[in-house]
C-alpha positions as CSV (number, residue, x, y, z in Angstrom):
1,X,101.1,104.6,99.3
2,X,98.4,106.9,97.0
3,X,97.9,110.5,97.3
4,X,94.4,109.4,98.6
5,X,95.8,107.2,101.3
6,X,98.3,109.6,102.3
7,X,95.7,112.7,102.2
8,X,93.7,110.4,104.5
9,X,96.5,110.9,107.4
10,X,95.5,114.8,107.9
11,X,92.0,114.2,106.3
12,X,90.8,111.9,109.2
13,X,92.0,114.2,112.0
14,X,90.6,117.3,110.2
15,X,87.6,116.2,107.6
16,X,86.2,114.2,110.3
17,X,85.6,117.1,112.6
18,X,83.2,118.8,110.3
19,X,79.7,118.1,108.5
20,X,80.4,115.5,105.8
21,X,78.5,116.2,102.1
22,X,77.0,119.5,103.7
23,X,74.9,120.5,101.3
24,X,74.7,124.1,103.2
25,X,78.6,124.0,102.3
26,X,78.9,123.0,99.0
27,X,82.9,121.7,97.2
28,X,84.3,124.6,96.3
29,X,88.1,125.6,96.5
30,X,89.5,125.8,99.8
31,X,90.2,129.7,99.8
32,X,86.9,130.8,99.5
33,X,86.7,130.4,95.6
34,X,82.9,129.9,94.2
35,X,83.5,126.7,93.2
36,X,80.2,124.7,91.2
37,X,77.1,124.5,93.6
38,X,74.1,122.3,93.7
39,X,71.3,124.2,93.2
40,X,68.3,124.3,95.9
41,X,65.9,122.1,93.2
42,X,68.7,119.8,93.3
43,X,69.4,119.9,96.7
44,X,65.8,118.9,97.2
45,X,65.8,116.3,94.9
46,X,68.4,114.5,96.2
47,X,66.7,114.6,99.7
48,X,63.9,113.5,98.5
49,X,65.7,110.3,97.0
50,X,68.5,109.7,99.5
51,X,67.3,110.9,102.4
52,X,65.7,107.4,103.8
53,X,64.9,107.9,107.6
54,X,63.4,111.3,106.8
55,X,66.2,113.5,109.3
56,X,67.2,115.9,106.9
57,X,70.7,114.4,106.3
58,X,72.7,112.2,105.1
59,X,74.1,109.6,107.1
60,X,76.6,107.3,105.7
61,X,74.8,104.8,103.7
62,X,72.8,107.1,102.1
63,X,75.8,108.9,101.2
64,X,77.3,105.7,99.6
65,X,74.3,105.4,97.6
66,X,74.9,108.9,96.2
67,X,78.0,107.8,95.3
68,X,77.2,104.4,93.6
69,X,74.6,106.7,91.5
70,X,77.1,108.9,90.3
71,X,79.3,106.2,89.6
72,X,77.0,104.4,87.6
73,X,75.9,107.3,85.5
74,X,72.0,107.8,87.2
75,X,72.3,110.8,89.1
76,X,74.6,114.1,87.5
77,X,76.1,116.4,90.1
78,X,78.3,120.3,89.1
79,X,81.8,119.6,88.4
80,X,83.1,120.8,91.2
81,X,80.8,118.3,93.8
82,X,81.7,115.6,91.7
83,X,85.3,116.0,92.4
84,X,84.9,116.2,95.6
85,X,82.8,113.1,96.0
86,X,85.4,111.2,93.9
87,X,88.1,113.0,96.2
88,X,89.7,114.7,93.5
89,X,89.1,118.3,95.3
90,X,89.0,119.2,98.9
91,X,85.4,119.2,100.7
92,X,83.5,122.1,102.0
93,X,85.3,124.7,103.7
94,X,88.6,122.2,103.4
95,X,92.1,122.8,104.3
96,X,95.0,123.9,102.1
97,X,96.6,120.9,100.4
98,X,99.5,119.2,101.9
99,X,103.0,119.0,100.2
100,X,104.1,115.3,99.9
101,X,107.0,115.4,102.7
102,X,104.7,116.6,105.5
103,X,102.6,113.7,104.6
104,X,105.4,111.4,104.8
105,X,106.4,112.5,108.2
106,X,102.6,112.4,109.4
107,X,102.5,109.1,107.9
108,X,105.7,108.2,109.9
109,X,104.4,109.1,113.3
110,X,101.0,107.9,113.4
111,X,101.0,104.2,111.5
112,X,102.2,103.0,114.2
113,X,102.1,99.2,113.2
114,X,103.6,100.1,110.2
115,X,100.8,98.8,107.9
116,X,100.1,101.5,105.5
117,X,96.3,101.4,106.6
118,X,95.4,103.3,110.0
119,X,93.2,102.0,112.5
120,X,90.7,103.3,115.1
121,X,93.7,104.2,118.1
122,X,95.9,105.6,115.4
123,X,93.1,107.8,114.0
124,X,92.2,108.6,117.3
125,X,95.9,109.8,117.9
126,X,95.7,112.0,115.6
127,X,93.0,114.0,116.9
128,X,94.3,114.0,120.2
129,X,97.8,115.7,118.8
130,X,95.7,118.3,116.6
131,X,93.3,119.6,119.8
132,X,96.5,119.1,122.0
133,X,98.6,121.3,119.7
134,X,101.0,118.5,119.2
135,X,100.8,117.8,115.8
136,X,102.3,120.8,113.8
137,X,101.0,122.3,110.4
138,X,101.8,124.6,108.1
139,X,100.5,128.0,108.6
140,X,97.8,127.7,106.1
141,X,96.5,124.1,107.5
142,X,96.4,125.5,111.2
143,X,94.2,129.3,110.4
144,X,92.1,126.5,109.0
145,X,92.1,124.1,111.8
146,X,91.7,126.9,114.4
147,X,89.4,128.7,112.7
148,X,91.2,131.9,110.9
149,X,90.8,131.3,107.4
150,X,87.5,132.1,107.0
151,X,85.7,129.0,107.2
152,X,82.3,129.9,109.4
153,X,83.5,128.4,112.7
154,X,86.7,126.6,113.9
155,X,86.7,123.0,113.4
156,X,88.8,122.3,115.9
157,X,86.5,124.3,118.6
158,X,83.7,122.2,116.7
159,X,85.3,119.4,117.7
160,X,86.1,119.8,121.4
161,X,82.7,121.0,121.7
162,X,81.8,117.1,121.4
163,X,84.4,115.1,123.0
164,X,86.0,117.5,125.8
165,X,83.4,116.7,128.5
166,X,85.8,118.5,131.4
167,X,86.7,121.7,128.9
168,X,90.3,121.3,129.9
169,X,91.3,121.8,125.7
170,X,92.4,118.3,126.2
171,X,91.8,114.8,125.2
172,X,91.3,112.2,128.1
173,X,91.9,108.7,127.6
174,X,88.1,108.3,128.3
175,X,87.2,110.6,125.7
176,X,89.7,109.6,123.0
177,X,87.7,106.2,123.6
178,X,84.9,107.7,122.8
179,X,86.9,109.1,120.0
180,X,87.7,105.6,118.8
181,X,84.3,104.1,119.2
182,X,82.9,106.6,116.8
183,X,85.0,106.4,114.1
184,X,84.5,102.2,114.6
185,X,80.8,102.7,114.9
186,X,80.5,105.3,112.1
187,X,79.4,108.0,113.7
188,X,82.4,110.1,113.3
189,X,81.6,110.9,109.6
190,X,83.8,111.2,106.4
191,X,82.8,112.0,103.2
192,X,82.0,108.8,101.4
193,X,85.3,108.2,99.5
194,X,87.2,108.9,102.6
195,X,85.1,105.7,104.2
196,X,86.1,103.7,101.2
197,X,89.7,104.6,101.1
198,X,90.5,103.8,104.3
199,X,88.2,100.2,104.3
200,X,90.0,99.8,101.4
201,X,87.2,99.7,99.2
202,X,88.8,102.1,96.5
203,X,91.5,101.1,94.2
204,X,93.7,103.5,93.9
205,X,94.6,106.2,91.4
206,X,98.2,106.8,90.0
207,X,101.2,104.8,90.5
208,X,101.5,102.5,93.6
209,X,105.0,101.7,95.3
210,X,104.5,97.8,95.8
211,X,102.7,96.6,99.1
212,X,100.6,93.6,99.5
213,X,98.1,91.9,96.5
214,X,94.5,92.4,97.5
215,X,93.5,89.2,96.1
216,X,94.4,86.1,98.0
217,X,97.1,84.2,96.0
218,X,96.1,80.6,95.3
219,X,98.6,79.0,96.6
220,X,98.2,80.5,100.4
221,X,95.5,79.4,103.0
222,X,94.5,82.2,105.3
223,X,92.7,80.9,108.8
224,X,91.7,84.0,110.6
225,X,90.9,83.9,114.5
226,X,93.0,81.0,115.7
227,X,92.3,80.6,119.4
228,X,96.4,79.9,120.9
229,X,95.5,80.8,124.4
230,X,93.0,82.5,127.0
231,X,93.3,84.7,129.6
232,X,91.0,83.9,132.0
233,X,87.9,84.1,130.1
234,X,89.2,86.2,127.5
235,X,90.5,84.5,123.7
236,X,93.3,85.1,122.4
237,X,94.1,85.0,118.9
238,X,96.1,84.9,115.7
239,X,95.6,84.9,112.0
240,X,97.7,82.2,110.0
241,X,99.0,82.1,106.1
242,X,99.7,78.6,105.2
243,X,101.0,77.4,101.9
244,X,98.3,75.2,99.5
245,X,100.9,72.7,99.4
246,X,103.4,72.6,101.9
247,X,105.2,69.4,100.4
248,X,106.6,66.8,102.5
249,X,109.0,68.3,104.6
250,X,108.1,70.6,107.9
251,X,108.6,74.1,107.2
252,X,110.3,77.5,109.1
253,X,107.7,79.6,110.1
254,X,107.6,83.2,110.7
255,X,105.5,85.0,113.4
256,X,104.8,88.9,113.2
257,X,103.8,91.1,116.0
258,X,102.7,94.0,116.1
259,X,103.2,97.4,116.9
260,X,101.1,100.6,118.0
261,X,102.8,101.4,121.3
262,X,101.2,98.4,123.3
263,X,97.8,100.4,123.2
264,X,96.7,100.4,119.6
265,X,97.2,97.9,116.4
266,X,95.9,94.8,115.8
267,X,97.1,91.3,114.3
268,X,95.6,91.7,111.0
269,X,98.8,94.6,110.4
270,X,100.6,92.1,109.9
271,X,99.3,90.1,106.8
272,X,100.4,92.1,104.3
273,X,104.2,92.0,105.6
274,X,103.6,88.2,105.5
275,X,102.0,87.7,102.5
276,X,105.2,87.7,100.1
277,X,107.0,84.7,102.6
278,X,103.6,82.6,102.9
279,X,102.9,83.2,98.9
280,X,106.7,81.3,98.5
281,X,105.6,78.3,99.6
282,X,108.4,78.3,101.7
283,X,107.2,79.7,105.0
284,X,104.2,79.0,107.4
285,X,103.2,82.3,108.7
286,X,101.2,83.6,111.7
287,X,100.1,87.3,113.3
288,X,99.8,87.2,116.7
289,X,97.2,89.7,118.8
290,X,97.8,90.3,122.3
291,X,95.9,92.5,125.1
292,X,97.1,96.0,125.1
293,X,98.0,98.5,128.0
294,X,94.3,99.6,127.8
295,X,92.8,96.5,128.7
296,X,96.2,95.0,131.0
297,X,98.9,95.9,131.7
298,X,102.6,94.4,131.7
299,X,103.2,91.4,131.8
300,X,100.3,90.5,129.8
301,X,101.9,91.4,126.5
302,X,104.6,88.7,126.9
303,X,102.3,86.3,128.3
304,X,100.2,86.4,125.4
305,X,103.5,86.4,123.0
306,X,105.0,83.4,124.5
307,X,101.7,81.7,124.7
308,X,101.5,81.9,120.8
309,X,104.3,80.6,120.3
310,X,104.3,77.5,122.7
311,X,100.9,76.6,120.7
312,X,102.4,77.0,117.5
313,X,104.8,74.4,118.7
314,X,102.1,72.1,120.2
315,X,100.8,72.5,117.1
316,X,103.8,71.8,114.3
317,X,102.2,68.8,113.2
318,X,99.1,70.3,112.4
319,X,100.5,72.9,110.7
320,X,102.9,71.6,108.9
321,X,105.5,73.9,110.5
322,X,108.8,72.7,111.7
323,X,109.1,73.8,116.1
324,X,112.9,74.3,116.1
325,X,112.8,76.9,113.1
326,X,110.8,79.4,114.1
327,X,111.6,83.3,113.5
328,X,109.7,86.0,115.3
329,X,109.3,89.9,113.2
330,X,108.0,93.0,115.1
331,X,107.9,96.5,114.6
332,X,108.2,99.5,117.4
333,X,106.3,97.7,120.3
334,X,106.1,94.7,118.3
335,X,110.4,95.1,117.8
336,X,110.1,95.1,121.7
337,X,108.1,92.6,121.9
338,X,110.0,90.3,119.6
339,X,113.5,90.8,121.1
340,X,112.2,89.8,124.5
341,X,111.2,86.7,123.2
342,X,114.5,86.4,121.9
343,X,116.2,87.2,125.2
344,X,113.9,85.7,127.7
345,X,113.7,82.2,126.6
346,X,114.3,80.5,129.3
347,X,112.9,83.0,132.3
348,X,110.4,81.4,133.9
349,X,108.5,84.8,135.0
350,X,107.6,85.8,131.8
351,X,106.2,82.3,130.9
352,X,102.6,83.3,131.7
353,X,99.9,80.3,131.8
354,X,98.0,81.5,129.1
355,X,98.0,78.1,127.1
356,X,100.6,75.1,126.3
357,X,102.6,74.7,129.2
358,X,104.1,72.0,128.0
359,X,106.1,73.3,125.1
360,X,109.0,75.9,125.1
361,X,108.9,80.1,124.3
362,X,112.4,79.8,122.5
363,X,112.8,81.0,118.9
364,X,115.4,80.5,116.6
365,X,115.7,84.5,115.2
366,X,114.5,87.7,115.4
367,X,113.7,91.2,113.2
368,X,113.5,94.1,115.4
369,X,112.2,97.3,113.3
370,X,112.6,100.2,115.9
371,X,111.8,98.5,118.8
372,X,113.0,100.0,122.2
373,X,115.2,97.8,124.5
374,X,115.6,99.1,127.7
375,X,113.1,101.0,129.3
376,X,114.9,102.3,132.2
377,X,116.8,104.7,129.6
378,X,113.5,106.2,127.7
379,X,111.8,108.1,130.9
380,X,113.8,110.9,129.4
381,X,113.5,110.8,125.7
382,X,111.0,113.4,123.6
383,X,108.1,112.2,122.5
384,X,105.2,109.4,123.1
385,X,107.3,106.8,123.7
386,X,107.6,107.3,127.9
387,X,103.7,107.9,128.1
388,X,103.5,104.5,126.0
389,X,106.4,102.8,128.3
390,X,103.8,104.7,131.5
391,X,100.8,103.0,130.5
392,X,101.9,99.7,129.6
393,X,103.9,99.9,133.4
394,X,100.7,101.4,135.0
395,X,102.7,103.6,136.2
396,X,105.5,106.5,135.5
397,X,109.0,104.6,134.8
398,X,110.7,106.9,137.4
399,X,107.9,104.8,139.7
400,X,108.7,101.2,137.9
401,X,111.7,101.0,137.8
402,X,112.0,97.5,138.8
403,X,109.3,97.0,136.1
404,X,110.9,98.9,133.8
405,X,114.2,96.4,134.0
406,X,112.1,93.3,133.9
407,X,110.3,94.1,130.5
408,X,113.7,95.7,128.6
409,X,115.1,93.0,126.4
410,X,118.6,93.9,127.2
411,X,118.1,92.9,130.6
412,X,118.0,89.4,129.7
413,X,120.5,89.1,126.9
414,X,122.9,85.9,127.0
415,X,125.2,83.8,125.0
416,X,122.5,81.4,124.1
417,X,120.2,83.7,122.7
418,X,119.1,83.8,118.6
419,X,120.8,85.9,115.5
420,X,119.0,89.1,115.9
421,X,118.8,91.4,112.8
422,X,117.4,95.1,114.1
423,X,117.0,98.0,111.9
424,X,116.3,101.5,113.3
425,X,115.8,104.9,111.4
426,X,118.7,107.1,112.6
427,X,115.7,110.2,113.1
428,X,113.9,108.3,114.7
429,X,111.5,110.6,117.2
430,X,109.8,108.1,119.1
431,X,112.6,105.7,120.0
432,X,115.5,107.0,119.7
433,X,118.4,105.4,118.0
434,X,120.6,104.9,121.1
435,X,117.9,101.9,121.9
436,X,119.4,99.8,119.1
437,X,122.6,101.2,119.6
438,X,122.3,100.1,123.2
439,X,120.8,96.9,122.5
440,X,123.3,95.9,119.7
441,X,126.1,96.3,121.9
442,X,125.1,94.1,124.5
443,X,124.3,91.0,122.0
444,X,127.5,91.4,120.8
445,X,129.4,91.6,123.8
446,X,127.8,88.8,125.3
447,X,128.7,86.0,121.4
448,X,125.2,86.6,119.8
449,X,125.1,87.5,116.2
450,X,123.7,90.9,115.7
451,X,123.0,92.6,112.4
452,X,122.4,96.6,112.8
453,X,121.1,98.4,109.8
454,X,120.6,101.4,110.1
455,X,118.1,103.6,108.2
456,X,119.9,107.0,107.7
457,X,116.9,109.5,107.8
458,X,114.5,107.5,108.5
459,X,112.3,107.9,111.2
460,X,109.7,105.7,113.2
461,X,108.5,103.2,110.4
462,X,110.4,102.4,106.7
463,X,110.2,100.2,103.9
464,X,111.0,99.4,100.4
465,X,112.8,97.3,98.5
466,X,116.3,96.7,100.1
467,X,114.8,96.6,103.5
468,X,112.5,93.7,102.1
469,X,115.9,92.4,100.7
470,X,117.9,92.1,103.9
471,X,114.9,90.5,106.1
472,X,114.4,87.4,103.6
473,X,118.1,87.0,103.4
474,X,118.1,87.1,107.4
475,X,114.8,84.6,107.5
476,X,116.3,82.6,104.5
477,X,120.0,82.6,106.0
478,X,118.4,81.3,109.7
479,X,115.3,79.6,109.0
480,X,116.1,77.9,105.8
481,X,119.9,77.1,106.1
482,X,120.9,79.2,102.9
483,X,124.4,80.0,102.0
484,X,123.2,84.0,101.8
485,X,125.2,87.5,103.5
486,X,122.9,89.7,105.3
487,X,124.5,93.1,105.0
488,X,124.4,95.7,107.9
489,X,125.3,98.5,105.5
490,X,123.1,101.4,105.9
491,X,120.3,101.9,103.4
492,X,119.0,105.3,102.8
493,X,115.5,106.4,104.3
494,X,112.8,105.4,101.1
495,X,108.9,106.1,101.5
496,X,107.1,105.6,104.4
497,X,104.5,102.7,104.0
């Protein structure tokens, strides 16, 4: 993860909220310093090029075209506004920077699907938490957000000025939507490297822990949008990684699914988690999308999850992929998501009739990254998480309870069920550790094989290298019939990606 991508987590929820590339507020240091500022001739000037639709502004392609001139040597800005545009300095009026470890633990809460990348809902999130108070800062990062550190007016008050229709200081889920629909639609500006760091459009500077190619390897097919079911009139869909040349024989294939608290994420988080299984030529891989709590709520979610799975399984021949070897990999709502497929293979309520009837839900493992198991035990616990459980109920827990049973995975857990491998941060603020505790006891008691690793420190989302180790042992060890040992040994909390 780069400095850039990791300033973006705070630079989203904050930058956002004011005038990008205000030429009235030229780059300059953060704490009021005079920093190098355009000059009115060449304030006009630019105007006069860049300005297209004649509004006195920039919007953002015009901005991007600033930015392409600079780049390309045809248009010579001060210093100090070309560090900024390059996002080597903070923008006009900016906050304090942010020490590496508070961007780790922002990083932590808010990717929710665990992609390194953040989406609309989880940008969105942000927002909500820093108007809502929710989100805490250090004291030079909140005077600045609330307007005490001399900036000319309080961005966050700029802010609710747009999107809090009812004045209540909060953020309803109607106007977080709106929230979400300008960021999508652009009109939520950024400066324009922001834009291109988070479309991915940069590459970026300094050293990069390892995460996935940005070049399609040769050797792996991507088909995007694969129709596996509908409900009612509405597609659903899934991407697929296929090997070039499978060779002769049917291969395991592994299916990821999302997290993002059954409200936000989207199947493309998943690809780069994939990519290094499909790129081995050994695995045929697929990311699911399913409706989230926003759009219906449970039990839509497994519906849609078993559907694409009984399709892949119509499907084997096409794909090359063998129907008895397939391993399912989620994270946070995705981890729940995956273990009650693992569970609730053969309960007939969770079927759904969202495509391929004729085929079967069952799969042969499961990876659960910090997914929570029984939901009758979370009302209580700090957090999002029983808002989350709440909305994808319709309803408070203490009010579902009967609901809240039927969707935990540990409700359903029996002899015949998969090997499960689950791996939970033991600071884990969002679900708390006592899920996987909980659930890891009851496979166990009841014969199933169950690996727990936990992640000591770590909190809601983790990564590197041994944690890549011990899930393609587990897929390799299940999947592929190798003679491998998946350790549970704890592995010490690395970066958040």
């Amino acid at each position: 993860m780069s400095t850039a991508r990791r300033w973006l987590l705070v630079a989203l929820g904050i930058t956002l909220c004011v005038p990008a590339f205000s030429w009235g507020q030229p780059p300059g240091p953060p704490n009021g310093g005079e920093g190098d500022r355009p000059e009115p001739p060449l304030k006009r000037k630019i105007l006069e090029k860049y300005d297209k639709n004649g509004d006195g502004q920039l919007n953002l392609e015009e901005r991007a075209a600033i930015r392409k001139d600079v780049e390309e040597g045809r248009l010579q800005l001060p210093p100090g506004a070309r560090a900024w545009l390059e996002g080597r300095g903070p923008g006009p009026g900016g906050p304090p920077r942010l020490d590496p470890a508070l961007k780790q633990r922002i990083l932590q809460k808010y990717d929710a699907n665990g992609d390194g990348r953040l989406n609309a809902e989880e940008k969105a999130a942000i927002l909500k938490d820093l108007v809502e108070r929710r989100l805490e800062l250090p004291p030079g990062l909140r005077e600045w957000w609330e307007g005490r550190a001399g900036q000319p007016s309080s961005p966050r008050k700029q802010f609710l000025s747009k999107y809090d229709k009812d004045g209540d200081g909060q953020l309803s889920l109607e106007e977080r939507a709106e929230i979400r629909k300008d960021i999508e639609d652009g009109r939520l500006a950024a400066p324009p490297w922001l834009v291109a760091w988070w479309e991915g459009r940069e590459p970026p500077r300094g050293p990069q822990p390892a995460g996935p190619p940005r070049a399609l390897p040769e050797n792996v097919i991507v088909e995007r949008d694969v129709e596996y079911g509908r409900a009612g009139d509405r597609p659903l869909k899934l991407d697929l990684m296929l090997p070039r040349d499978p060779g002769d024989k049917p291969l395991p294939a592994i299916v990821f699914i999302h997290g993002g608290g059954w409200r936000a994420g989207d199947k493309s988080g998943g690809l780069g988690r994939l990519m290094r299984f499909a790129r081995s030529g050994q695995y045929v891989c697929a990311s699911v999308g399913y409706r989230l709590s926003g759009e219906a709520i449970w039990s839509a979610q497994i519906y849609d999850c078993k559907a694409a799975i009984r399709f892949l399984k119509a499907n084997a021949q096409k794909y090359h992929l063998d129907p008895e070897r397939i391993g399912v990999w989620g994270s946070s709502a995705g981890g729940h998501l995956v273990s009650l497929l693992g569970t609730s293979g053969d309960v007939k309520e969770l079927e759904g009739d969202c495509g391929s009837p004729d085929q079967s839900s069952r799969v042969h493992c499961v990876v659960d990254f910090c997914g929570p198991s029984d939901f009758t035990a979370i009302a209580d616990a700090p957090g999002e998480a029983p808002n989350a459980v709440a909305a994808l109920l319709g309803g408070p827990i203490a009010e579902k309870k009967e609901a809240a049973a039927a969707a935990s995975p540990v409700t359903y857990v029996s002899a015949d069920d998969p090997p499960f491998l689950i791996v939970h941060g033991t600071e884990d603020r969002t679900v708390p550790l006592a899920q996987a505790e909980t659930f890891d006891a009851a496979l166990k008691k009841a014969g199933v094989e169950s690996i727990f690793v936990k992640i000591a420190g770590g909190g809601h989302g983790f990564g590197g290298p041994e944690v890549d180790a011990r899930v393609a042992a587990f897929f390799d060890k299940y999947l592929r019939g190798q003679d491998v040992q998946v350790s549970d040994a704890p592995i010490q909390a690395g970066p958040a990606r």
